[in-house]
N, C-alpha and C positions, 0 to 999 in steps of 0.2 A: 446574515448567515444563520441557517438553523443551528439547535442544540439539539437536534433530533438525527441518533444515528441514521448511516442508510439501510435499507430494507436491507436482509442478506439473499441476496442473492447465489449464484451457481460458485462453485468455489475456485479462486484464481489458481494457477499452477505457481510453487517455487519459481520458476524459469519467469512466466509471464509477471510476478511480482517484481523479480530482480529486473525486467527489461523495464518496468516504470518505476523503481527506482534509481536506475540510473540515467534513465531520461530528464527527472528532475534535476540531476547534478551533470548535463552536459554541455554547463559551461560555468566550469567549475572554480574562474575567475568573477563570477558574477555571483554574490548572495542571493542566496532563497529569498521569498517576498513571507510576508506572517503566510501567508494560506499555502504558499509550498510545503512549509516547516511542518505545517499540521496534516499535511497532505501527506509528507513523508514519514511522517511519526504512526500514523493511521498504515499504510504500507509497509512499515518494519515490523508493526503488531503482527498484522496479517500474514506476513511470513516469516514470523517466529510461532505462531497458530500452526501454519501449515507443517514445517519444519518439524516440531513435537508434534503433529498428528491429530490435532484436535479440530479438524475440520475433514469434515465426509464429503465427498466429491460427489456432486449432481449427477442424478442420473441422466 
């Protein structure tokens, strides 16, 4: 796995963030695997960014 962020791309919505975060936990009897965890930690950044505003929406 790289150590190299991804490119930022167009900016995700609130909405579309919470749908893959909870798609990660939808089965919520089963643990995260390591790359979920960081997968999910990386998408709560992202919409806690959006959330306070600090991300400008693609035109």
């Amino acid at each position: 796995m790289s150590s190299t962020p991804p490119s930022p791309g167009p900016a995700r919505s609130a909405a579309e963030l919470n749908e893959l975060i909870r798609a990660l936990w939808s089965h919520p009897q089963v643990p995260l695997t390591a790359e979920q965890r960081e997968e999910y930690g990386r998408l709560c950044a992202e919409l806690r960014r959006v959330e306070r505003g600090d991300v400008i929406e693609a035109a």
